[in-house]
DSSP file (Angstrom, degrees, kcal/mol; ACC not computed):
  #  RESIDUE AA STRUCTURE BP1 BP2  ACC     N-H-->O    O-->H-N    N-H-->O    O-->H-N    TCO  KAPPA ALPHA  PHI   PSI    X-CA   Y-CA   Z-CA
    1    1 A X              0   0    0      0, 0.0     2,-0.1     0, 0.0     0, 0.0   0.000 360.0 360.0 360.0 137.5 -203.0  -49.9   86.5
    2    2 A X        -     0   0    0      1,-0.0     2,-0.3     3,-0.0     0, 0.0  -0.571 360.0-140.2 -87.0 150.9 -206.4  -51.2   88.6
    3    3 A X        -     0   0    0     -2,-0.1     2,-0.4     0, 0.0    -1,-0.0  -0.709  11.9-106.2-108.3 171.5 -209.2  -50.8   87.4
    4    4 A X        -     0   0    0     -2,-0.3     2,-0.7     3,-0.0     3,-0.1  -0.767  28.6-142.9 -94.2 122.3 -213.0  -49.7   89.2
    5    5 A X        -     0   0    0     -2,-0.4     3,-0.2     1,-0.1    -3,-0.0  -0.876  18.7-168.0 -90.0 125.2 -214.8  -52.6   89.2
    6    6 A X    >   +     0   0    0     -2,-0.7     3,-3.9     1,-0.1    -1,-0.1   0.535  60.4 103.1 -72.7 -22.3 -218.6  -51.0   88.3
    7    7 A X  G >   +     0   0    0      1,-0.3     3,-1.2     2,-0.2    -1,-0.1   0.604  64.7  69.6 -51.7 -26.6 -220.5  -53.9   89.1
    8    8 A X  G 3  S+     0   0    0      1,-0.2    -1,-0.3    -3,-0.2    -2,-0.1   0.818  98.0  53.7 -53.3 -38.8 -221.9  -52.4   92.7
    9    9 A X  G X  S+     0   0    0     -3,-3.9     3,-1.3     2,-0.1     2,-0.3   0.168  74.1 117.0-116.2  42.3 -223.8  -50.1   91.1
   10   10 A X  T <  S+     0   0    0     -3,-1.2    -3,-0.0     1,-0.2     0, 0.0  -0.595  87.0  31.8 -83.4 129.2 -226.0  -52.6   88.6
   11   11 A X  T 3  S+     0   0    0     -2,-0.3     2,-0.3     1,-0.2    -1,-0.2   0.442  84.8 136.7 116.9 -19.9 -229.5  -52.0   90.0
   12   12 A X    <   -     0   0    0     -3,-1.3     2,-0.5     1,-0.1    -1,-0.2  -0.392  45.8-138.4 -93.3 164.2 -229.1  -48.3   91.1
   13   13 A X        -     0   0    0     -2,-0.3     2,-0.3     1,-0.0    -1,-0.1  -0.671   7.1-139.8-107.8 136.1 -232.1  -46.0   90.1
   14   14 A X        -     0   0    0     -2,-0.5     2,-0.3     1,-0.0    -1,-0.0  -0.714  24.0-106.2-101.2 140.0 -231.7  -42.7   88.8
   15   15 A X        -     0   0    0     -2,-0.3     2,-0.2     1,-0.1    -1,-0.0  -0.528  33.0-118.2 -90.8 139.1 -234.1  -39.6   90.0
   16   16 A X        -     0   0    0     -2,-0.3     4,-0.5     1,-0.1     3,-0.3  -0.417  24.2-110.7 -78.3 161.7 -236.5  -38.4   87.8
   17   17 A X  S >  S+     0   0    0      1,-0.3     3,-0.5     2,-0.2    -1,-0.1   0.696 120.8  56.1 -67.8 -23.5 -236.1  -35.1   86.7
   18   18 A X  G >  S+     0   0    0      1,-0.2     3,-1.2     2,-0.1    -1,-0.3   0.823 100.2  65.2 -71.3 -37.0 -239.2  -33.9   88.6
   19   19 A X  G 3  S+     0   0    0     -3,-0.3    -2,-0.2     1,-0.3    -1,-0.2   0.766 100.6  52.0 -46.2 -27.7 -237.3  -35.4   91.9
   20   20 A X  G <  S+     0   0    0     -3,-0.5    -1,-0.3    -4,-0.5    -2,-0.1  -0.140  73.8 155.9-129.7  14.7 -234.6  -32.8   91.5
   21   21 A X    <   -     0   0    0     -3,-1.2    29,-4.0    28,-0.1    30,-0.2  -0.039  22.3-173.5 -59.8 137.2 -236.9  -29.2   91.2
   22   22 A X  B     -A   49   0A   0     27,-0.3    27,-0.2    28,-0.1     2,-0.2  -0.720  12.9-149.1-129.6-179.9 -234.5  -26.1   92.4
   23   23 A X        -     0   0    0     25,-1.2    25,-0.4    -2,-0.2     2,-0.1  -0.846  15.9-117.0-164.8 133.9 -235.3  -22.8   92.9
   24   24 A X        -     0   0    0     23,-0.2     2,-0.3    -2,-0.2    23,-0.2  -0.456  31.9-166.4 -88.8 131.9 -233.3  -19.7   92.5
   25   25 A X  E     -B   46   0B   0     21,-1.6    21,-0.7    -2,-0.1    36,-0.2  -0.913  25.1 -88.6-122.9 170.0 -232.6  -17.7   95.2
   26   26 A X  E     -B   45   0B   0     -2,-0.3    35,-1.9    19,-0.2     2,-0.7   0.063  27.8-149.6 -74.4 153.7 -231.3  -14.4   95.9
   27   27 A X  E     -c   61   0C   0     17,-1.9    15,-0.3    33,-0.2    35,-0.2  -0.825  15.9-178.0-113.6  75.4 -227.7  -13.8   96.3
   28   28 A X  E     -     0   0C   0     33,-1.8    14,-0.6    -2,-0.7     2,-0.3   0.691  45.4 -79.9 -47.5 -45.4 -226.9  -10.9   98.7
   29   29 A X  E     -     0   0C   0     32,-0.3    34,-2.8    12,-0.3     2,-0.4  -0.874  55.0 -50.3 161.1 174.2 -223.6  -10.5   98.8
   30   30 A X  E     -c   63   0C   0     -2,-0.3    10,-1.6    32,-0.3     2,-0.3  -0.677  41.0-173.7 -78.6 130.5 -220.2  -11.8  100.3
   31   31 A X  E     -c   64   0C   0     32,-2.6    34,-1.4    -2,-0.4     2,-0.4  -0.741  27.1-109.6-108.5 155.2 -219.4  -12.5  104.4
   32   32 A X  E     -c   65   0C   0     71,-0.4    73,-1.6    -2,-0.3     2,-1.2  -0.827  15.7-166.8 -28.4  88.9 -216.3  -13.5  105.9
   33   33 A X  S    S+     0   0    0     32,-0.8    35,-1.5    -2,-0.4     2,-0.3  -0.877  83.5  34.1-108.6 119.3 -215.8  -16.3  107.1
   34   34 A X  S    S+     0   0    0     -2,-1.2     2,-0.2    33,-0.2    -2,-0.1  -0.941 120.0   6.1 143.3-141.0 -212.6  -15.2  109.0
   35   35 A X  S    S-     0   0    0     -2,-0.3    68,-0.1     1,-0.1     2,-0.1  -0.737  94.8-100.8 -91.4 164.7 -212.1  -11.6  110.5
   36   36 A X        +     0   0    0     -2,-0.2     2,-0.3    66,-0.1    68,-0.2  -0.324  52.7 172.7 -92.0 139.9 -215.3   -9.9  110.1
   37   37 A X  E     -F  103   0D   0     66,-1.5    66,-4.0    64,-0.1    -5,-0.2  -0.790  42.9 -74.4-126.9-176.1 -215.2   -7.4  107.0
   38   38 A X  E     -F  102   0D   0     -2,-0.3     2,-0.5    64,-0.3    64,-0.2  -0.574  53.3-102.9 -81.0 155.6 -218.2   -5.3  105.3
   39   39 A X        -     0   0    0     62,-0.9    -8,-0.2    -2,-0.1     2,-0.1  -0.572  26.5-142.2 -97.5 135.7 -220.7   -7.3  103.3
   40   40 A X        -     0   0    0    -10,-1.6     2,-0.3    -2,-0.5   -10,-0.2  -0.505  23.4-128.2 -84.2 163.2 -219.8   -6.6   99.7
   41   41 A X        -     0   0    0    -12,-0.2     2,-0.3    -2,-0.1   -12,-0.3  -0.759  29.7-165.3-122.2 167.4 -223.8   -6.5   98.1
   42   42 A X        -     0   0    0    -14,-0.6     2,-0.6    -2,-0.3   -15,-0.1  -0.900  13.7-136.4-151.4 132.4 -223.8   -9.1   94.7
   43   43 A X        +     0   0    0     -2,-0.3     2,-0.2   -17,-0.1   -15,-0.1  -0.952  60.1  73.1 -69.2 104.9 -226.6   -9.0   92.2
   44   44 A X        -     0   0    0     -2,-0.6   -17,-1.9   -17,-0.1     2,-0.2  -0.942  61.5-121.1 157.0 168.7 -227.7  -12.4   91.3
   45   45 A X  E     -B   26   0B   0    -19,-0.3     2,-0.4    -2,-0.2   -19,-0.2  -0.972  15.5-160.5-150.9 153.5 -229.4  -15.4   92.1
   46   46 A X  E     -B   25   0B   0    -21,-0.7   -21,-1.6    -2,-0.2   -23,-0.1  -0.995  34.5-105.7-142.9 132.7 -228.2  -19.4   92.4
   47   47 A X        +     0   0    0     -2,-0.4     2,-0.3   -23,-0.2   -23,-0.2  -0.196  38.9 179.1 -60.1 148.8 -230.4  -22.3   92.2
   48   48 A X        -     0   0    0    -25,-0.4   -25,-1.2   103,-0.0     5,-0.2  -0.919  41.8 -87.7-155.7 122.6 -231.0  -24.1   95.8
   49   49 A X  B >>  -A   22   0A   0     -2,-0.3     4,-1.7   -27,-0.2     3,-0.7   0.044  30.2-129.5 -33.4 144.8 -233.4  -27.1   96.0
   50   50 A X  T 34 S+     0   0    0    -29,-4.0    -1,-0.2     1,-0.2   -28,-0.1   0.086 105.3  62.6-109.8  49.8 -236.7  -26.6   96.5
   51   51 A X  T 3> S+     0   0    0    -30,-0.2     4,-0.6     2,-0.1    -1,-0.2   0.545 106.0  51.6 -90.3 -27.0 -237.3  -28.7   99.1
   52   52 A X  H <> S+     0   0    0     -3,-0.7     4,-1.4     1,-0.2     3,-0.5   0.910 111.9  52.7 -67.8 -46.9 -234.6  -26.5  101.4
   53   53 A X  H  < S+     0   0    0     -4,-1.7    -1,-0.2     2,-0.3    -3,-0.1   0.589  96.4  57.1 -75.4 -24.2 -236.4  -23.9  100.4
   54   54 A X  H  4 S+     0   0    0     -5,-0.2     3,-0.5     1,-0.1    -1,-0.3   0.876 109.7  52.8 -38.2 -52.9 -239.7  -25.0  101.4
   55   55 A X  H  < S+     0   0    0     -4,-0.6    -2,-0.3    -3,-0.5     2,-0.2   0.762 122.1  25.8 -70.6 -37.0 -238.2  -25.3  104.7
   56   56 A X    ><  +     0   0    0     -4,-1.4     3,-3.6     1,-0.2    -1,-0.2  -0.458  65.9 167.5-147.9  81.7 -236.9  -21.8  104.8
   57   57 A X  T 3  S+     0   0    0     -3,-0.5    -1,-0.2     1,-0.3    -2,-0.1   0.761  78.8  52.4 -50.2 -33.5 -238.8  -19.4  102.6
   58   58 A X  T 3  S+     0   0    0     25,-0.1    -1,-0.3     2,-0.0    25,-0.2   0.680  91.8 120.4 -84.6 -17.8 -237.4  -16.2  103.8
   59   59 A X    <   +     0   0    0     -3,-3.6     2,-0.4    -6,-0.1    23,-0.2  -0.192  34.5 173.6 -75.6 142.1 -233.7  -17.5  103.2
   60   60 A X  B     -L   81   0E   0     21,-1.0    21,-1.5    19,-0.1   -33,-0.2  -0.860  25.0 -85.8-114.0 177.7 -231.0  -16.3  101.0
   61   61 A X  E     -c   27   0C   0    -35,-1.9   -33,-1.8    -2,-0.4     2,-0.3  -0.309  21.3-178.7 -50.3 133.4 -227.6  -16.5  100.0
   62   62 A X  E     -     0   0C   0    -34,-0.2    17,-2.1   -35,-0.2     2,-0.3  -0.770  28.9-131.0-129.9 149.5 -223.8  -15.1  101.0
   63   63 A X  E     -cD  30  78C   0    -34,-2.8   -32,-2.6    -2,-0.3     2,-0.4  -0.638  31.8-137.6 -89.2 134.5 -220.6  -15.9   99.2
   64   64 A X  E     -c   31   0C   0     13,-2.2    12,-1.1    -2,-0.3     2,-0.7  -0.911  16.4-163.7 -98.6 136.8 -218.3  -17.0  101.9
   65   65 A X  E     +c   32   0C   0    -34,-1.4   -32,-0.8    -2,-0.4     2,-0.2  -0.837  46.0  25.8-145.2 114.0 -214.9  -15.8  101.9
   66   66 A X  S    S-     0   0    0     -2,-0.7    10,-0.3   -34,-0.3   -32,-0.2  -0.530  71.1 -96.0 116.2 170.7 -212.4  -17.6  104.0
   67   67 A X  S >> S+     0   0    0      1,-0.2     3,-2.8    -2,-0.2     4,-0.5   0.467  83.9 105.7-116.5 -13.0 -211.2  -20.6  105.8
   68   68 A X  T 34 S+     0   0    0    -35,-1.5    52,-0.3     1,-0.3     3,-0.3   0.874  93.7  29.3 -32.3 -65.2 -212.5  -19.7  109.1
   69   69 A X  T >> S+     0   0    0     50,-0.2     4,-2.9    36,-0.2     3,-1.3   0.314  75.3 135.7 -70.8  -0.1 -215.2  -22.4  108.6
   70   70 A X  T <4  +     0   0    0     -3,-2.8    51,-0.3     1,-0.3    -1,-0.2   0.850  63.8  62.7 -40.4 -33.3 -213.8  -24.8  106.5
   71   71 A X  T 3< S+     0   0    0     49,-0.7    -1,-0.3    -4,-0.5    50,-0.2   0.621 125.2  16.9 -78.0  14.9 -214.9  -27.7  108.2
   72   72 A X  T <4 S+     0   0    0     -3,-1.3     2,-0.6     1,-0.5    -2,-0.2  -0.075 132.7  35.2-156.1 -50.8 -218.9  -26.7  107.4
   73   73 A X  S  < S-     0   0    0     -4,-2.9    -1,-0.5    47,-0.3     2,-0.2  -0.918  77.0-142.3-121.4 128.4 -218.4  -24.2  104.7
   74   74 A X    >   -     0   0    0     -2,-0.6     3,-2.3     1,-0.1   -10,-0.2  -0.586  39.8 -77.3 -77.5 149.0 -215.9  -24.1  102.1
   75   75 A X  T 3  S+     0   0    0      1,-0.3   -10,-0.2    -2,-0.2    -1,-0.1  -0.183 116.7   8.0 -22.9  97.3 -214.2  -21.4  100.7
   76   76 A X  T 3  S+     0   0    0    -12,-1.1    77,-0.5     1,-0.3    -1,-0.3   0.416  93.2 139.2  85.3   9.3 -216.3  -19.5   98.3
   77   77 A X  E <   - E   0 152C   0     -3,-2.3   -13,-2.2    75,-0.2     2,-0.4  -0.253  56.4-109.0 -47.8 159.3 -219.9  -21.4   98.9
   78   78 A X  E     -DE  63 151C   0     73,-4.6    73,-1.6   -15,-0.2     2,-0.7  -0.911  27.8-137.1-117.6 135.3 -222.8  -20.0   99.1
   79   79 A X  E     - E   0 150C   0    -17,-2.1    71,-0.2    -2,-0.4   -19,-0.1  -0.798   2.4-147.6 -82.4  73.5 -224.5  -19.8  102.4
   80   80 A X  E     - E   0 149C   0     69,-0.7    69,-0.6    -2,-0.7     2,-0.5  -0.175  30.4-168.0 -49.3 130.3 -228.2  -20.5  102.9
   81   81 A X  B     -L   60   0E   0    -21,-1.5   -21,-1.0    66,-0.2     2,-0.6  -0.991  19.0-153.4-119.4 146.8 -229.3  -18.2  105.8
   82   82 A X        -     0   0    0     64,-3.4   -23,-0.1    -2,-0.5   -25,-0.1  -0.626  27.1-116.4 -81.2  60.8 -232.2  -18.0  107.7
   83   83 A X        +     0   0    0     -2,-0.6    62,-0.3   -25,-0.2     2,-0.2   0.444  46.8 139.8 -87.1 171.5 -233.1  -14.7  109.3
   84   84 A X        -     0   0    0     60,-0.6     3,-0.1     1,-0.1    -1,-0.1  -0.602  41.4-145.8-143.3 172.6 -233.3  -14.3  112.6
   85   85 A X  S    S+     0   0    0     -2,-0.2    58,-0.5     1,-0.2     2,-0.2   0.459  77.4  36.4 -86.5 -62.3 -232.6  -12.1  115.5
   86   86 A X  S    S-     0   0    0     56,-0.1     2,-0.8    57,-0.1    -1,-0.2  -0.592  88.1 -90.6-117.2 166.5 -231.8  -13.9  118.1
   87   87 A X        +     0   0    0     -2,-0.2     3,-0.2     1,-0.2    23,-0.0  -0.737  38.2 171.9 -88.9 116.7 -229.7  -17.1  118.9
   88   88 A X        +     0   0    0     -2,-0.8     2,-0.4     1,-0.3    -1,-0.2   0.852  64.4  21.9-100.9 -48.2 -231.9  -19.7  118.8
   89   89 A X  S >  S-     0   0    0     19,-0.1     3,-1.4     0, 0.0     2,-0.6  -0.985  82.0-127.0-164.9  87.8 -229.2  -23.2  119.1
   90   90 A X  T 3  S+     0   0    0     -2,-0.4    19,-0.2     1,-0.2    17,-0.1  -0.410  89.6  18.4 -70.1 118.8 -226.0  -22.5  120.6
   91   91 A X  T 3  S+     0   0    0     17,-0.8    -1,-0.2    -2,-0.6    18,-0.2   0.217  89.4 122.5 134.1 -28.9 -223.2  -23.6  118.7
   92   92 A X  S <  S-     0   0    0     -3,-1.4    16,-1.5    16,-0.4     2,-0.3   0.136  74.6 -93.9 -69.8-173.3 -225.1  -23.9  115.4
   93   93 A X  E     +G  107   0D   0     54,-0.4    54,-0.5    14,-0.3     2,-0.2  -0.805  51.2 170.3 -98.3 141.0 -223.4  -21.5  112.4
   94   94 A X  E     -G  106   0D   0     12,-1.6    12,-1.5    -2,-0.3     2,-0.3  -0.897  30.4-127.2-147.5 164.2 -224.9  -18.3  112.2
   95   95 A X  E     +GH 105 145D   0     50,-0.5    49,-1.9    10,-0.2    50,-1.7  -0.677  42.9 173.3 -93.3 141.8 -223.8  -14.6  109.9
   96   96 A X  E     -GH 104 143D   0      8,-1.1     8,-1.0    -2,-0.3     2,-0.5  -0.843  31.9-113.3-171.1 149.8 -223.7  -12.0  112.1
   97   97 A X  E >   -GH 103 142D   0     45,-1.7    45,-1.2    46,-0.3     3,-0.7  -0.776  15.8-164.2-109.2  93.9 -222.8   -8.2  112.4
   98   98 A X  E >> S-GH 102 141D   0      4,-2.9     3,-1.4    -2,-0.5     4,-1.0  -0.634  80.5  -5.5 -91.7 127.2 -220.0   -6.8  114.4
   99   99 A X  T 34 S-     0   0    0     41,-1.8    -1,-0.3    -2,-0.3    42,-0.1   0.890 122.8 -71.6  65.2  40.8 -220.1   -2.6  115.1
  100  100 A X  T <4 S+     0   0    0     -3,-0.7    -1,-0.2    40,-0.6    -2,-0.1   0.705 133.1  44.1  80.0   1.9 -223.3   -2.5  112.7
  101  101 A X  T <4 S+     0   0    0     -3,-1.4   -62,-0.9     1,-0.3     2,-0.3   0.666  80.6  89.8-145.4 -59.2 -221.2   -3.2  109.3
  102  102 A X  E  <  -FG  38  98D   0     -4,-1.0    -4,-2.9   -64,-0.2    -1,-0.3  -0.419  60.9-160.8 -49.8 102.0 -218.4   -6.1  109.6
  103  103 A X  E     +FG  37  97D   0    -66,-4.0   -66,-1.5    -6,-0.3   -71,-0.4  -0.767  18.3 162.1 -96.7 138.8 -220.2   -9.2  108.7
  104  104 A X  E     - G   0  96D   0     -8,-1.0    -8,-1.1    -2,-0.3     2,-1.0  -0.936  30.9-137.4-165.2 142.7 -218.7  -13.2  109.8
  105  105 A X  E     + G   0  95D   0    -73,-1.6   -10,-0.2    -2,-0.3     2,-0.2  -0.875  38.1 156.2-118.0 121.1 -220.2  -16.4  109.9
  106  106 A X  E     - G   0  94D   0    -12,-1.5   -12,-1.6    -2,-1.0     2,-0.6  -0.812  56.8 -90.9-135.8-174.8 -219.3  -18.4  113.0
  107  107 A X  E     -IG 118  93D   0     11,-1.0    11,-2.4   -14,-0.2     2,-0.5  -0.677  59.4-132.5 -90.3 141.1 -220.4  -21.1  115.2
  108  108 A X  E     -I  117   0D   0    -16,-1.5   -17,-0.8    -2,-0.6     2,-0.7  -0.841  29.7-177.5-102.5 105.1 -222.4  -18.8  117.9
  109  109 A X        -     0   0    0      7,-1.7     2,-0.2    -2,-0.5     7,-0.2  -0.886  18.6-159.5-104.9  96.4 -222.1  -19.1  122.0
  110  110 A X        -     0   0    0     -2,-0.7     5,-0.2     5,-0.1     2,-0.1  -0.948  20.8-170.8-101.2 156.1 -224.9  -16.1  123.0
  111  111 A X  B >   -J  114   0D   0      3,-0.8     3,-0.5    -2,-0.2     5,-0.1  -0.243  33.2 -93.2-136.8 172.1 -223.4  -15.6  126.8
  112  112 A X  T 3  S+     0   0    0      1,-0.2     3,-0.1    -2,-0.1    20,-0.1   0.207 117.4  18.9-103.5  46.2 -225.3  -13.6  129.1
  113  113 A X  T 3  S-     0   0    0     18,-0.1    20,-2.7     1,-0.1     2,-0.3  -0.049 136.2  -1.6-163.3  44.4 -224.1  -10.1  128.9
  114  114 A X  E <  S-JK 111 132D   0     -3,-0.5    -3,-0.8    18,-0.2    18,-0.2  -0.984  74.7 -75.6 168.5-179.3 -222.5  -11.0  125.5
  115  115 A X  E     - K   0 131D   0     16,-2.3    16,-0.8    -2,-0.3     2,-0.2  -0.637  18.8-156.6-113.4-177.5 -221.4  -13.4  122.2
  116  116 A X  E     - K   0 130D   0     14,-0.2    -7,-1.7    -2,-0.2     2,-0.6  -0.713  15.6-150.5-152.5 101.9 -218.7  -16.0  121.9
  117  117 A X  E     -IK 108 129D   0     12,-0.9    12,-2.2    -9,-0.2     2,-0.4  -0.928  13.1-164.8 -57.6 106.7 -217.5  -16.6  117.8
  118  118 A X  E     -I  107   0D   0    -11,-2.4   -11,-1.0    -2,-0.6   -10,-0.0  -0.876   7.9-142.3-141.1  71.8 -216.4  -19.8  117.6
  119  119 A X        -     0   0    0     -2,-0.4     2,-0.4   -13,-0.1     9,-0.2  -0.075   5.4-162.6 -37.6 131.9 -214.0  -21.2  114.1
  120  120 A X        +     0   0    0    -52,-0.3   -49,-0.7   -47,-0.1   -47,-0.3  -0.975  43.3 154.9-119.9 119.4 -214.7  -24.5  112.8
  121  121 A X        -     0   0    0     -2,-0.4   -53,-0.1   -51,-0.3   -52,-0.1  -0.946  58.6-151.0-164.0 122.9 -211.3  -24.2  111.1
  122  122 A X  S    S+     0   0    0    -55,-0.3     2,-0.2    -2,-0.2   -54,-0.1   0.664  90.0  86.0 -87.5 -15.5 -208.9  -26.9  109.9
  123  123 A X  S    S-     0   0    0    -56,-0.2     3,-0.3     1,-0.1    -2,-0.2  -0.491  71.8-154.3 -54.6 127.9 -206.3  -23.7  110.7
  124  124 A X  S    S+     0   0    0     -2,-0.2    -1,-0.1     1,-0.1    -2,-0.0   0.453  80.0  82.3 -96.7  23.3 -205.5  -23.7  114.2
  125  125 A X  S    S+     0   0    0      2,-0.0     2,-0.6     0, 0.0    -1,-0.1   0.434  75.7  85.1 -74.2 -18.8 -204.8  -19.6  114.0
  126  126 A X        +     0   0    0     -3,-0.3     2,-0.2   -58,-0.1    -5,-0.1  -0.882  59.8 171.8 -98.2 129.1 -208.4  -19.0  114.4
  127  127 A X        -     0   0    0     -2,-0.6    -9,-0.1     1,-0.1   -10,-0.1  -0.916  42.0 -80.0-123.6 128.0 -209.6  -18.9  118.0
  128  128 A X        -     0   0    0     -9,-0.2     2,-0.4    -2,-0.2   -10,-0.3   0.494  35.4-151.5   8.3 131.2 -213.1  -17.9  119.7
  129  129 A X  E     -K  117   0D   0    -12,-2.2   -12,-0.9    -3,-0.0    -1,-0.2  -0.873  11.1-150.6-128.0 103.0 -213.4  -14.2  120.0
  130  130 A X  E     -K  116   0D   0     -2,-0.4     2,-0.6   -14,-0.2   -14,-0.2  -0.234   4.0-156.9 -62.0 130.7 -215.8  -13.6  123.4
  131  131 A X  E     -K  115   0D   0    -16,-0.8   -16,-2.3     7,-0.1     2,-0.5  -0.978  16.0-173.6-101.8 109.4 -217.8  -10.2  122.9
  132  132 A X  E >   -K  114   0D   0     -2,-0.6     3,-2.6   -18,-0.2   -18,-0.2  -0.915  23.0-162.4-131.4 120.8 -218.7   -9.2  126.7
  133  133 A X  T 3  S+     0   0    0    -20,-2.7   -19,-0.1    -2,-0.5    -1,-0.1   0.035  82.1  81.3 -97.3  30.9 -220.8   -6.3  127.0
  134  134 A X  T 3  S+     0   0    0    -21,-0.2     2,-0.7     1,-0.1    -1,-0.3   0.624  86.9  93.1 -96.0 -24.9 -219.7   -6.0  130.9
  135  135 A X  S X  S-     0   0    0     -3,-2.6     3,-1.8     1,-0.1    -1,-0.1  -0.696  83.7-126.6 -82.2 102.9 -217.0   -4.4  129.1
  136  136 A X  T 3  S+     0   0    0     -2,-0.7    -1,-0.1     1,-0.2    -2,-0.1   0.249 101.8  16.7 -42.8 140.0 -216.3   -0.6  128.1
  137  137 A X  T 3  S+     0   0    0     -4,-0.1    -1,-0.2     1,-0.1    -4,-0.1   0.361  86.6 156.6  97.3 -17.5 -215.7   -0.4  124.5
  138  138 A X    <   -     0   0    0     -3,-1.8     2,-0.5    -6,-0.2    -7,-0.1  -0.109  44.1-116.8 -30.0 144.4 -217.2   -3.9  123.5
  139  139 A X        -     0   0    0      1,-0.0     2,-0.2   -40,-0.0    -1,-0.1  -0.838  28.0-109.4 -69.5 142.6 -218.3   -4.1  120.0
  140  140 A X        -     0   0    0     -2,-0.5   -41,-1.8   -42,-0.1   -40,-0.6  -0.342  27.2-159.5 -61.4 131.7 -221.8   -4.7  119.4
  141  141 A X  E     +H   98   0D   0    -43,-0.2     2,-0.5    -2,-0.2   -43,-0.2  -0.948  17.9 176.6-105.3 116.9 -222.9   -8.6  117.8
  142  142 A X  E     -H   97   0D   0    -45,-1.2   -45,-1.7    -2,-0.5   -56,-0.1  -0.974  31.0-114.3-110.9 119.2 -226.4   -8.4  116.2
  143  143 A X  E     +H   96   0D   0     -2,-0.5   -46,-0.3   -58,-0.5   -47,-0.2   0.080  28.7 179.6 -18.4 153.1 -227.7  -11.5  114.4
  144  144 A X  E     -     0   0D   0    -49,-1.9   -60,-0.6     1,-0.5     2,-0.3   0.339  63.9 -81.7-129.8 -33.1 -228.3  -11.6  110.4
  145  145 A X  E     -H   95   0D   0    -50,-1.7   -50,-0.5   -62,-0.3    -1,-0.5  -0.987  45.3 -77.2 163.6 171.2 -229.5  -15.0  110.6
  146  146 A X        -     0   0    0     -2,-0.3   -64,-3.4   -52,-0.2     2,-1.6  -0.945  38.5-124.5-116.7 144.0 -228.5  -19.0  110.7
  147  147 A X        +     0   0    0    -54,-0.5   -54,-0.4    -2,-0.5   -66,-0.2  -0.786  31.6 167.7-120.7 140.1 -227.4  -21.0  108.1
  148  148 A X        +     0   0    0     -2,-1.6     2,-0.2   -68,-0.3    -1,-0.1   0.221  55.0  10.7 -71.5 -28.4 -228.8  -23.4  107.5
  149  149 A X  E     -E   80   0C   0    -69,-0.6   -69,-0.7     2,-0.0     2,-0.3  -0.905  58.2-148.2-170.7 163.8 -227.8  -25.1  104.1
  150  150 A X  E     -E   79   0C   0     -2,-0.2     2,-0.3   -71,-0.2   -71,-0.3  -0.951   8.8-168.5-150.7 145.3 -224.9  -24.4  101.7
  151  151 A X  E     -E   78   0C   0    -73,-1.6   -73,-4.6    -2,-0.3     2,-0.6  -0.969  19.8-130.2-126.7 150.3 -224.5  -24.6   97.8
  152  152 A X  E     -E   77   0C   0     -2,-0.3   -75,-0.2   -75,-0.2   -76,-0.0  -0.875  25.5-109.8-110.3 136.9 -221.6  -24.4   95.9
  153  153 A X        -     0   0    0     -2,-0.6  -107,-0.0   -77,-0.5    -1,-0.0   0.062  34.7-112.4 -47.5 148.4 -221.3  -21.9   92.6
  154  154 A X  S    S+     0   0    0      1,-0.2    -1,-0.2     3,-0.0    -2,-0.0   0.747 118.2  57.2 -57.8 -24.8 -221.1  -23.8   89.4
  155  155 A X  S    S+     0   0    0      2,-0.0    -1,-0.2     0, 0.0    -2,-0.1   0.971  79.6 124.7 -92.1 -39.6 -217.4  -22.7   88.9
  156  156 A X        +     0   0    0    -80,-0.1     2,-0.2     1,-0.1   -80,-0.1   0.414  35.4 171.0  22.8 139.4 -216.4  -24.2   92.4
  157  157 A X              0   0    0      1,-0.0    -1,-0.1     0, 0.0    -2,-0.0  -0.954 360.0 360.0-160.9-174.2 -213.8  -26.4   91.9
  158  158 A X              0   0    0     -2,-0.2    -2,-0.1     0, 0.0    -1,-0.0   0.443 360.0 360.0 -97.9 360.0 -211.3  -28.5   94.3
């Protein structure tokens, strides 16, 4: 059996406890990340550094649920968002609201007459679903927000 040689990490400096200040923030409910479902509402709050939270005072927390994002958000992380209206940085991750109800966080294309949803997905079953409001019948895409940051619940586990 090998062993880990430790010796690399003679030297390394540990953060003071003061370094490491969190700050609980509010926990809204669960999103999709997948096809877009209603956002289930959650009671609660989960600690998020508070240096992210400096940065984005207004933000809170979604449970993600689903693989649609796996390559940025894992499966059942919590989802800093940032709100917003409008799309600010295309391409970025943002939650957002399909037909007023149906919540999903994807990477975000605004078009002009329209959205683009975009999986970052180690599945290749998910693909872009274009919203184009040239079109009868379109559902409507309203912003919730960007995210921004992610933490994972303490029971997380691989």
């Amino acid at each position: 059996m090998n062993s880990v040689s430790l010796s690399g990490f003679k030297g390394l400096k540990l953060l003071s406890p003061t370094s490491c200040d969190f700050v609980d923030v509010p926990l809204y409910g669960s999103i999709a990340a997948g096809t877009p479902i209603e956002m289930i509402e959650v009671d609660g709050t989960h600690p998020v550094p508070s240096k992210v939270c400096d940065r984005y005072p207004n933000a809170f927390l979604l449970k993600v649920e689903g693989d649609s994002m796996n390559r940025v958000l894992p499966d059942g992380c919590y989802a800093l968002v940032d709100p917003c209206e409008t799309v600010e940085d295309n391409g970025k991750p943002y939650a957002v609201c399909v037909n007023g109800y149906d919540a999903t966080i994807k990477r975000v294309r605004k078009l002009n007459n329209g959205f683009e949803l975009v999986p970052d997905s180690t599945d290749p079953t998910y693909t872009p679903k274009t919203y184009n409001y040239n079109e009868p019948g379109t559902e409507t895409v309203t912003v919730i927000g960007e995210v921004v940051y992610y933490v994972l619940p303490f029971d997380w586990g691989f």
